[in-house]
N, C-alpha and C positions, 0 to 999 in steps of 0.2 A: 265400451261405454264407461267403464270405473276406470280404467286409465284416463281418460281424455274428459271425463266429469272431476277429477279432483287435479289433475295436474295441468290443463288446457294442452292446448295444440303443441305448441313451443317445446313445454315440458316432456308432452308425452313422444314427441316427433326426436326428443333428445334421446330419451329411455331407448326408444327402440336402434336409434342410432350405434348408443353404447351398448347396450345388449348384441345388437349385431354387429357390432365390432370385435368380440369377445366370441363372440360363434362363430365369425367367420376366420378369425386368425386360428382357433380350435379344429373348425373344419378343415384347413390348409395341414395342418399337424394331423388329424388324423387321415386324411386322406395321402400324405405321405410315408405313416409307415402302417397304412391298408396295402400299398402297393409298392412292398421292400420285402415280399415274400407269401407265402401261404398262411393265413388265415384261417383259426379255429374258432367253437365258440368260447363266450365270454366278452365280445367286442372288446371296448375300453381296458375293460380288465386283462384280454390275453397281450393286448398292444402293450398296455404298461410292462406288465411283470413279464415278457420277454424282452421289453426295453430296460428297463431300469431294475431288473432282480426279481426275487420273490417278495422281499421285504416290502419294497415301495408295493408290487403288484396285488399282494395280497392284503394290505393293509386299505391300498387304492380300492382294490375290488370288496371289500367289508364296506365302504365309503358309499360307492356307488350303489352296490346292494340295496343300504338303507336310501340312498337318494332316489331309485326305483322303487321301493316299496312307499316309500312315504309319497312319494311323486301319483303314484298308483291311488294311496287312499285319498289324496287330492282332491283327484281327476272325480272318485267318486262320489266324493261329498261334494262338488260342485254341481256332477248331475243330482245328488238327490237335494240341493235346492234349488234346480231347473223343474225337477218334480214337483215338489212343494209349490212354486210359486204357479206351476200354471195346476195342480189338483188340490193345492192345499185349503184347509178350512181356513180364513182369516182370520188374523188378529182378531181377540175381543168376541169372537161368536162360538157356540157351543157346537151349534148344528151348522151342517155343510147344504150347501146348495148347489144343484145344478152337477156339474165336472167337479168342483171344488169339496171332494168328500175324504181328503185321508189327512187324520188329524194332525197336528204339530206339538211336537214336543222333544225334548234330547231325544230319548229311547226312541221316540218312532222315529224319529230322523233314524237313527243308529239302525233300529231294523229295515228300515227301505235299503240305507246303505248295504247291509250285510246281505239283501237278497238281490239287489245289482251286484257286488262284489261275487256272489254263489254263481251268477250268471258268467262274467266273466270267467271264472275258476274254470268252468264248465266248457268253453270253447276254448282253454288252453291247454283243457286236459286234454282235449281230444288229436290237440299237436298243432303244427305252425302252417301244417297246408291249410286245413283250415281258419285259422286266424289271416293267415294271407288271404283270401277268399273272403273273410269278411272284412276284412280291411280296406281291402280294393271298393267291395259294395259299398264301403261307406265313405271311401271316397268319391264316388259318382253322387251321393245322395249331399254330402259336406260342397261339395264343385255344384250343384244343382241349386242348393239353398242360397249360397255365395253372389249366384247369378242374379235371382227373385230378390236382393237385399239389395243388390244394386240397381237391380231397374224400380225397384220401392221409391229410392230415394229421389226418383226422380219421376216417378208415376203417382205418387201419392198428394193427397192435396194440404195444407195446413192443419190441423188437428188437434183437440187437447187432449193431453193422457191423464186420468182419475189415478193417483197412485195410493194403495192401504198402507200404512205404514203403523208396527207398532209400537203403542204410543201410554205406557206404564201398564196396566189389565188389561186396555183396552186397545182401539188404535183410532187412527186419524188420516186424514185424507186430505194430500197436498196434490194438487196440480202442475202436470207439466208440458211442456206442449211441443210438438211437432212444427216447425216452422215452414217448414221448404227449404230451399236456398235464398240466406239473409245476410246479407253483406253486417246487420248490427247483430246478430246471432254468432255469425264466423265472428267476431269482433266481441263480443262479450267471453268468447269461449279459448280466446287468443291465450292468454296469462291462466296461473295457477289457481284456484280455489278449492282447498283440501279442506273436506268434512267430515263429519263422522262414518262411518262404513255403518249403515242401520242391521246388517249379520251380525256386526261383534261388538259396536257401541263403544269402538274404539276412533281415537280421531287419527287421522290419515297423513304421511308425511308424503317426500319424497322416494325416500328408503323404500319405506312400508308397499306405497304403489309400484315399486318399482319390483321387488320381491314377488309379487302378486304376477305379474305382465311377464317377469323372464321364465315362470313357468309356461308359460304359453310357446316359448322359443323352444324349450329344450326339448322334443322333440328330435332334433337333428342326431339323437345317438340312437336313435329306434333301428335303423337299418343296421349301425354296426354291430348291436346288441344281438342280432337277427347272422352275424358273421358265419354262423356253422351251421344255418339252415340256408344259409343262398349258395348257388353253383357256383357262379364267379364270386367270390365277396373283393376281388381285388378289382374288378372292373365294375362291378354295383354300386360299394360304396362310395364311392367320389362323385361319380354321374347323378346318384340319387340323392346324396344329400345336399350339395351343391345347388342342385336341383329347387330342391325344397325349402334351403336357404333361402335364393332370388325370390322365389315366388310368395312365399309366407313375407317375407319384407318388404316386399310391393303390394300385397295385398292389404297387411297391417296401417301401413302408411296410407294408401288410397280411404282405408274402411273411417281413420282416423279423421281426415281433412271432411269428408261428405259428413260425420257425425257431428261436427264441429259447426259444421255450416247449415245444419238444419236443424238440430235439437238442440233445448235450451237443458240451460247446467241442472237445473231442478229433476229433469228427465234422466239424466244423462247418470249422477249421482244417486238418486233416489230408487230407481227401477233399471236393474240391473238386464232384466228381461225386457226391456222399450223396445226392441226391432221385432216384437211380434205385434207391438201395438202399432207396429208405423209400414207393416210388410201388407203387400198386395193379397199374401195367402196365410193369413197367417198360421196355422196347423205347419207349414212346411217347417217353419222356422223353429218350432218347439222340435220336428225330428231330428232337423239340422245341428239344433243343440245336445240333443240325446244322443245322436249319434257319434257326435265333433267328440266328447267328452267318454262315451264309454268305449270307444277306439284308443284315447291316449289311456285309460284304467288297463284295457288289454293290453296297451304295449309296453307299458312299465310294468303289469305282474310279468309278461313273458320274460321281459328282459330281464327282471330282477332273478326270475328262476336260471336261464341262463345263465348268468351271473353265478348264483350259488350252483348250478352244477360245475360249472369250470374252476370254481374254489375248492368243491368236495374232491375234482378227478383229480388235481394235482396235488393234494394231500398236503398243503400248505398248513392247517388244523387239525391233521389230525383225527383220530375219530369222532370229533365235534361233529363234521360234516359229513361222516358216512353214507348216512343215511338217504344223503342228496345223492348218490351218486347214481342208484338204481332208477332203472329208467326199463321204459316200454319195449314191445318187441319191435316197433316201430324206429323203437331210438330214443322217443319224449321223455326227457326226464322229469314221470310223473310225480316223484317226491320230492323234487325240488320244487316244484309246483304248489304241491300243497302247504311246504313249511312257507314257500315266500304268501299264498296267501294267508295265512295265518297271522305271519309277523305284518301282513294288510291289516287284516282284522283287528288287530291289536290299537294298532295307529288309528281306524277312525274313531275311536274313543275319545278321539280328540275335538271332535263333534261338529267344527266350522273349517271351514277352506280357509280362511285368510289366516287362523291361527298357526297353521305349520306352513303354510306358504315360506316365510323367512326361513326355517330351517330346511327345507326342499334346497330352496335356491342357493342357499350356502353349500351343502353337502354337493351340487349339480357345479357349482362356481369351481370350488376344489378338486372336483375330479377334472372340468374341463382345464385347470390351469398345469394337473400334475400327464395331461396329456402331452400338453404343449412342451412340457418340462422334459418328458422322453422324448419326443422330437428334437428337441433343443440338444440335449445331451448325446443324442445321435450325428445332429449334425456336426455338434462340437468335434465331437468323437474322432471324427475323419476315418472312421472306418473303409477299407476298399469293398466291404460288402455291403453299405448302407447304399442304394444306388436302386431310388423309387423311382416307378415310370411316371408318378406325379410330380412334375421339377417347379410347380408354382409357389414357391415357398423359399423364405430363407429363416436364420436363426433370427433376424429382427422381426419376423411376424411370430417367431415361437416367443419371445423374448414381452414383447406388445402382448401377447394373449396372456402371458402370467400374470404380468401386470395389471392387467384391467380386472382378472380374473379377482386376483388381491386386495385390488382396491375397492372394486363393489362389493365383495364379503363383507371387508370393516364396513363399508356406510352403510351398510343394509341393516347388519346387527352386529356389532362388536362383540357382544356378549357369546353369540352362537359360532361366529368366527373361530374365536376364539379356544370355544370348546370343542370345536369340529379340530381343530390344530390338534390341540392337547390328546385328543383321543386319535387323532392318526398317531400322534407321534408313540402313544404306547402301544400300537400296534405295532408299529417299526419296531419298535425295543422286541417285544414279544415273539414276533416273529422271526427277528435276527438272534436270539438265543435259542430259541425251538423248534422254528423251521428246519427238516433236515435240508439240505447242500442240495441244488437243481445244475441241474446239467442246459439251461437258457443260456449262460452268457451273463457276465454282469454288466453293464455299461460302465461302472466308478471303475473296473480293470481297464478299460478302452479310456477314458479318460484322465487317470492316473498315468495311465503311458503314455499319452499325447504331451499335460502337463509336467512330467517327469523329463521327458526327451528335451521339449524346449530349456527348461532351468540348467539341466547338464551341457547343453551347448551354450549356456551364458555364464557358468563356473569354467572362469579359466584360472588354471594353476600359474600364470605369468604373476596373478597379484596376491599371491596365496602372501599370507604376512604372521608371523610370530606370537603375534598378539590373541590370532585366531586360529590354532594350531591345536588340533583335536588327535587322537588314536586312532587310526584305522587300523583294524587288526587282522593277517590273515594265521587264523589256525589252524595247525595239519594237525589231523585226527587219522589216526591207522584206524580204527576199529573203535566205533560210538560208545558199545559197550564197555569199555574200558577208561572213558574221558567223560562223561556225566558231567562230573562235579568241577572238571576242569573250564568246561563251557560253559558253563555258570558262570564261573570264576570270571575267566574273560570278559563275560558277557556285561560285567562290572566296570572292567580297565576299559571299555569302547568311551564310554562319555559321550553318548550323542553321536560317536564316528561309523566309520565302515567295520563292517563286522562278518567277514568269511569264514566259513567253514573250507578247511582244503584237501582231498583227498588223494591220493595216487592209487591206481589200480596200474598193478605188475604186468601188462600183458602187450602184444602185437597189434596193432590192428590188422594187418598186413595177412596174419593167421585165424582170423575170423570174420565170419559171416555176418554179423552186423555190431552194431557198436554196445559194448557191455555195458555200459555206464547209463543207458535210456533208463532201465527199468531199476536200477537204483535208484536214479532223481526224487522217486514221490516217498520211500521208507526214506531219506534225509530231509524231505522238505518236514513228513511228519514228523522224522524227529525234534523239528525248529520248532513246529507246533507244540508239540505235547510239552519239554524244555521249557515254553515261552522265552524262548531269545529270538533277540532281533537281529539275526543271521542271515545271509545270503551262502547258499553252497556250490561250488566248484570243483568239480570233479576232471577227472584226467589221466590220461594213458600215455605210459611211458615204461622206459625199457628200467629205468630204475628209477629209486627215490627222488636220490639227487634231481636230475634232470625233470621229473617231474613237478619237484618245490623250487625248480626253475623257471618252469612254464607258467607256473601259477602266478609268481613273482612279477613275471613280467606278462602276464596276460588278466588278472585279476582289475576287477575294477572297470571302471570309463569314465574317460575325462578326468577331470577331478578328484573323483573317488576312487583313488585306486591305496592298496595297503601301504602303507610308512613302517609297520612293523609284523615283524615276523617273530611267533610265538609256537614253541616246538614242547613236547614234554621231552623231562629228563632220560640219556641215555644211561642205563644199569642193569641190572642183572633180577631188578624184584618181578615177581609173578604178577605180570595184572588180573584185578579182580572186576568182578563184572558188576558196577554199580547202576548199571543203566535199568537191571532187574530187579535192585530192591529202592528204586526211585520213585515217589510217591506216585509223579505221571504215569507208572507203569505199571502199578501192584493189581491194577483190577483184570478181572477177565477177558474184557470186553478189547485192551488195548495189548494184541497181539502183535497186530502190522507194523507198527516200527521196530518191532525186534526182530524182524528178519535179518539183520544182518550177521554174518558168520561167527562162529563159536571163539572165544579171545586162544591167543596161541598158550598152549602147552609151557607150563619152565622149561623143557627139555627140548622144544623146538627150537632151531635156531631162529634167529632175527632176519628180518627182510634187509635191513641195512647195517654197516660195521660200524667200528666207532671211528674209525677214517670218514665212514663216505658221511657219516655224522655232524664232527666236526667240519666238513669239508660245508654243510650245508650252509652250517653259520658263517663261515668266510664267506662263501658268495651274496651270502643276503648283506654282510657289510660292507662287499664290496659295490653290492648296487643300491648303496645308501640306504638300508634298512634297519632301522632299529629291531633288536633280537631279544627276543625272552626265551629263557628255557625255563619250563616250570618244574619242579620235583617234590614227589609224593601231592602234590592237589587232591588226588581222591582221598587222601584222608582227612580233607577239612569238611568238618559237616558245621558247613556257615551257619546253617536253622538253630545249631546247638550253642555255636562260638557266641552268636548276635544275641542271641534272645534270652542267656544263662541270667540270672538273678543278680548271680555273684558282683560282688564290688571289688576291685575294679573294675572298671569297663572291658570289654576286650582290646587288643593292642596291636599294634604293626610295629615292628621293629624294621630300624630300616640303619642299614649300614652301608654310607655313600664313600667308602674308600676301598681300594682295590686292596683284598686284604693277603692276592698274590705277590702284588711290589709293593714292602712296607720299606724301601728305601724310595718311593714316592706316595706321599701321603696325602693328595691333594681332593679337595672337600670342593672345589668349584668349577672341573672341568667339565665338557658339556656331557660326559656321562652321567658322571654324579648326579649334575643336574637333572637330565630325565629320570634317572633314578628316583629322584626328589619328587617330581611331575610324577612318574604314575603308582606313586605310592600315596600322593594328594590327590589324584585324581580318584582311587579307590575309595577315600578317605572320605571323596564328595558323592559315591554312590551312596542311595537312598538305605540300601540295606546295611553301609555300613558305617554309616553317620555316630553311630553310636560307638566304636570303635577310637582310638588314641594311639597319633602318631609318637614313635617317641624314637630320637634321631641317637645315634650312638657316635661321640666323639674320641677319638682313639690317642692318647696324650702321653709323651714318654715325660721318661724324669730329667730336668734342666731346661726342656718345653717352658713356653708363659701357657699354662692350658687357659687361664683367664682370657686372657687375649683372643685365642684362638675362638674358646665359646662366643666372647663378645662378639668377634666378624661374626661367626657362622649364626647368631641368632640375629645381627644385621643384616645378614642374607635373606635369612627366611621372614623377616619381615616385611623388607623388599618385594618379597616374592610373595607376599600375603599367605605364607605359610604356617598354620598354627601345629607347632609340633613340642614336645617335650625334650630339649639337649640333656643327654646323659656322657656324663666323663667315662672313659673307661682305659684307666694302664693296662698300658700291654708290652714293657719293660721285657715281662718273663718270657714273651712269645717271639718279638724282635731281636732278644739275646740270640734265641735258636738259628736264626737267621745268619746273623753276626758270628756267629762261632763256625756255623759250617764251611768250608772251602769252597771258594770262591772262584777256583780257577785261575790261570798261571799270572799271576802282578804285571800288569804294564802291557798286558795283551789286547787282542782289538775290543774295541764298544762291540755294545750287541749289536748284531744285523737290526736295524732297523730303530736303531733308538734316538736317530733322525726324525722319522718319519712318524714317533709317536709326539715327538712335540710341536710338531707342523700341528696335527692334529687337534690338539687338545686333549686326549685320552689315553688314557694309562694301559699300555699292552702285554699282554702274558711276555713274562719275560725271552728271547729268542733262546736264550743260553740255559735250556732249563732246568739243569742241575744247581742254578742259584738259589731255587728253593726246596729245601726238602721235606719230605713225608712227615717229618718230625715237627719241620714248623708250622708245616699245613695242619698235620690234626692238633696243635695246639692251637691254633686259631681255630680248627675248627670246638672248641672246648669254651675258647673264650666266646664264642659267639651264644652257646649254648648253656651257659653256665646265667647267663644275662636273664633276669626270673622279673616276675611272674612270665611265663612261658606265655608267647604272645599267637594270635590266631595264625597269622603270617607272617612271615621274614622278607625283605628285599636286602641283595645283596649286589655288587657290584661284580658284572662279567667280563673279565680281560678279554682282548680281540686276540685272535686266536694266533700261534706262532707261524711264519711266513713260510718255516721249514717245515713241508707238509709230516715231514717222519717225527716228529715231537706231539702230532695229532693225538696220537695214545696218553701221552705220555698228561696233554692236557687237558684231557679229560678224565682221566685216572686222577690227577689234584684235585679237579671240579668235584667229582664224587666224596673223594674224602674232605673236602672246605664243607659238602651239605649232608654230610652223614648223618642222621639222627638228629636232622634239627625238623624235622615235619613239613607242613605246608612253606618250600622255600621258592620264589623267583629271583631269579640271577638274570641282571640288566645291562643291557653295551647300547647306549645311544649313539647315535653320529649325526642327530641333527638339532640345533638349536628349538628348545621348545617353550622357553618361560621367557617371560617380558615385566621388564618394571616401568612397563611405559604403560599411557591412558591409551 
């Protein structure tokens, strides 16, 4: 009658439409993933938060909670002004008469309320057989009065109804009347007319009624709510609620059109209790109301306490909810029982049923759209274990239900919308830093790899272009403990790119029983964690190193994303020290698990690999067009200290793009150089080292234009939007050494291969390699170090390695003394174009 008195037929015929639009695409969702597995309690709440996480589920389930409890004190302040209106004293009189003897006021309202709510508490305490049992009885007694209401309407003769109404101290008496079936009745009552509601003396919109009427729908989550008290809940809930759906929507509809066509708006609006004054018996229809009303109070306290036990069992809070979890010998969780009624008790305080109506219905709207929304993301999912025996559903009814779901929160109350958002969404936050880790299943991981697979099959490397040409990086790491600060480091040079970690384990498979590398994977992935790099790890089994930074090489990655360079630590003679154990990630007690991995080797132990099979590594990775870093000493860069030092100047990169093994080619623009260039800019653009200053070192003999030379080289870097500091540096005294040494017999062949370093574009360790001696090496290495304020980092310039595998010592024994004693150095060998002066 309040719907269909302030909104007419049209109106109210639309509400229920849309309201049942939004239930029934809700019910399609939940009856799809009632039957995608077994079923605990919690309803809603267990479906979510084994759908979509703990985060969504527990945040969801605090949601519903309150839309249960608040749903609950509702139900009971609508009966006790069912109470009121048929025993209360009227408006304006002191003394009661007759049935009419329990006074009115807030507090007495409050107390009837609080001793129906005592009553309810009391058949939930006793557990869900019996609420079942009286639920059923009061659906025979609810189906009985239903009957007598409808043959009312058409057994009863015309009639006026006397209505009290109160009216300032006093009250006043409007008339309404009973018509029969009136074709100018149906017809007056066609279109809207919104009044005051005479409960709260507020005026009535569409919103407002609508908010009022969807609590009447919801309902439809009682049985799920009820999931870990029914035997089948996978064969119940769909058949029942479904059920209850049809019928409550046929009935509402039907109840609407006869009231429409026989009571006039004066009735309909003003006396909310009219079908006792128009019913054949009337007494039935005051039970029918008693009944209808403290059946939906019992289902929202039980449900609400369900609810809160399945938040207390899975410890999503904490010992917040301890207290819920203890429960009867029976099973009943009797203390979740009493906290939900309690936090009832709190809410009718609120004193009138239409006042929290809006926020019921928001809090009920949200939970049913974040139902649809695990469904949705279920079926996105493409999971091969989502496979419900309910197939009546697709993602466009999940998709429809959120929507509606959305959209009647804002029209209802923007304000409440709103705030019901804002307070899920800090339950998300809260619970994704606090919640520990659940072993459910996340949906965003199923999802993420559906989205993830598609994108990589539409990254194709055929249009890969220069312009958009990032670092992928794969790192081989012997032993974590020992590379800390190196994988940091990298974790700088990626820029957005791939970024592996890469392992070799020494072993057969052939001579073991299962594969060794399984129960490694989770001490590396936690080291990614604790670290914070955004790392992928690759491990692998092979008879040596080599072969293994082979495998990796060519198996790392997919699609698209596979390594472009290959980053090794320096081969030498110093002891590694174990920085992984005085790494801030790891100084507390509590973080033991990633240090399981083996003790670093001994000085005295030999090496897993020589300096053959060493070198030998870097030729193959340039031969399968991989750019190479070799890093030396990185564990002594403590970046926290380099960055954040006080000191003026800033800290520095020094970067020296000439091969400073052939200074009889001294060239600043080949494509090594250039990536040289690139990931010392690229460094330059990580967040942490923003504050750092490049500064380019130009190497100038005497009779040189060094002018000139500076001028290109800073029209390069301009070109190349590179902001760096050119610094001149002679190196006369260092080149003499060069020059004066014997050079081998006059007139004898080119070096092997000094073809194929100009094909290239890249300056090669000399083939002939007594052309450079020890002597000019560590003067250059002098001149390099002698270059002040001593900067955080060096890049240097790495020759591709001699073609003559037996000079392998020979060059890397140079490589050592070029980076003697200069600290954090990288030494770079590009081979593919990486910078662009194009838009």
């Amino acid at each position: 009658g309040f719907v269909v008195g302030h909104a007419g037929l049209y109106q109210a015929l639309a509400m229920f439409a849309v309201a049942y639009f939004i239930i029934g695409m809700t019910v399609l969702s939940v009856c799809a993933i009632a039957t995608n597995g077994a079923l605990d309690a919690g309803g809603a709440y267990y479906m979510i938060s084994r759908a979509l996480g703990p985060e969504f589920g527990g945040s969801i389930g605090i949601m519903f909670f309150l839309a249960n409890v608040c749903g609950s004190a509702l139900y009971v302040l609508g009966l006790v002004e069912a109470v009121v209106d048929s025993f209360g004293i009227p408006p304006g009189q002191k003394e009661g008469t007759g049935v009419h003897v329990l006074p009115q006021s807030y507090w007495y309202e409050l107390l009837y309320g609080t001793m129906l709510l005592a009553l309810c508490l009391l058949v939930c305490l006793v557990g869900a057989s019996i609420y079942a049992k009286a639920t059923f009885l009061i659906f025979i007694i609810v189906t009985g009065v239903l009957g007598t209401i409808l043959v009312s309407f058409f057994a009863m003769q015309p009639i006026g109804v006397p209505i009290l109404l109160p009216y300032f101290n006093g009250s006043k008496i409007e008339n309404g009347s009973f018509t029969g079936f009136s074709l100018a009745t149906l017809r007056d009552n066609l279109g809207g007319g919104y009044g005051v509601d005479y409960t709260t003396g507020q005026m009535m919109s569409f919103s407002s009624v609508f908010a009022v009427m969807f609590n009447g729908c919801t309902g439809i989550m009682a049985g799920s709510n009820m999931s870990g008290d029914l035997k089948r809940p996978s064969y119940s809930i769909p058949r029942g609620t479904i059920s209850a759906v049809l019928f409550t929507y046929l009935v509402y509809n039907l109840l609407a059109f006869l009231m429409c066509a026989t009571c006039d708006r004066t009735l309909l609006q003003k006396d909310y209790g009219f079908l006792r004054d128009i019913s054949i018996f009337p007494p039935l229809v005051t039970v029918g109301i008693y009944a209808a009303t403290l059946s939906a109070a019992m289902s929202n306290l039980i449900g609400a306490s369900r609810i809160l036990y399945a938040l207390a069992r899975d410890d999503l809070f904490g010992r917040a909810l301890a207290l819920a979890k203890k429960t009867s010998a029976s099973g009943n969780p009797v203390m979740a029982v009493i906290l939900s009624w309690l936090v009832v008790q709190l809410v009718l305080f609120s004193g009138k049923l239409n006042t929290i109506a809006g926020v019921v219905t928001t809090f009920f709207l949200l939970v049913y759209a974040t139902v649809n929304l695990a469904c949705l993301a279920l079926e996105w999912a493409s999971a091969p274990n989502f496979r419900p025996t309910f197939r009546y559903f697709t993602w466009h009814t999940c998709l429809l239900g959120i929507a509606g779901c959305c959209v009647m929160m804002f029209l209802i109350s923007p304000v409440s919308a709103s705030a019901s958002l804002g307070f899920l969404l800090l339950l998300l936050l809260a619970l994704h830093y606090l919640s520990p880790s659940s072993t459910w299943g996340y949906i965003s991981q199923a999802l993420i790899f559906h989205q993830v697979r598609k994108y990589l099959l539409m990254l194709d490397v055929r249009k890969d272009h220069v312009k958009f040409w990032r670092p992928q990086m794969l790192l081989m790491v012997q032993n974590p403990r020992g590379s800390a600060r190196l994988i940091d480091f990298v974790n700088d040079l990626k820029k957005s790119g791939l970024y592996v970690l890469g392992h070799v384990e020494l072993q057969d498979l052939d001579t073991l029983p299962s594969d060794p590398l399984q129960p490694q994977q989770d001490s590396w992935l936690s080291l990614v964690d604790k670290l914070n790099v955004k790392a992928f790890v690759s491990l692998t089994l092979a008879p040596s190193v080599r072969h293994g930074v082979r495998q990796l090489l060519f198996t790392s990655g997919l699609g698209g994303m596979r390594p472009n360079t290959l980053v090794l630590g320096f081969y030498d003679d110093a002891a590694p020290q174990d920085g992984l154990a005085r790494h801030p990630a790891f100084t507390s007690a509590r973080e033991e698990v990633p240090l399981g991995f083996p003790a670093l080797r001994a000085p005295t132990t030999p090496k897993l690999l020589s300096a053959r099979e060493y070198v030998g590594i870097v030729a193959d990775a340039l031969k399968m067009l991989r750019n190479v870093l070799l890093a030396r000493q990185l564990e002594s860069l403590d970046k926290a200290w380099e960055l954040r030092r006080a000191a003026s100047p800033p800290p520095a990169i020094h970067v020296w793009p000439v091969n400073l093994l052939r200074p009889d080619s001294a060239r600043y623009a080949d494509t090594c150089s250039l990536f040289l260039l690139q990931m010392a800019c690229v460094l330059n653009m990580a967040r942490a080292w923003r504050r750092a200053r490049l500064r380019l070192f130009l190497c100038v003999e005497a009779g040189a234009t060094p002018h000139a030379q500076e001028e290109k080289l800073r029209q390069l870097l301009k070109d190349l939007r590179i902001q760096a500091q050119i610094q001149l540096v002679p190196w006369d005294a260092v080149t003499r050494l060069h020059w004066q040494t014997p050079q081998g017999p006059p007139g004898g062949p080119a070096p092997v291969g000094a073809e194929e370093e100009e094909e290239e574009g890249a300056v090669n360790f000399p083939a002939n390699a007594t052309q450079v001696s020890d002597e000019y090496v560590c003067a250059a290495n002098k001149l390099v170090l002698e270059q002040s304020p001593a900067p955080a980092v060096r890049f240097l310039y790495l020759p591709r390695p001699p073609a003559d595998t037996s000079l392998y010592p020979l060059y890397l024994h140079q490589l050592e003394l070029l980076t003697r004693g200069l600290g954090p150095t990288v030494l770079v060998h590009g081979v593919s174009a990486v910078t662009s002066t194009q838009l």
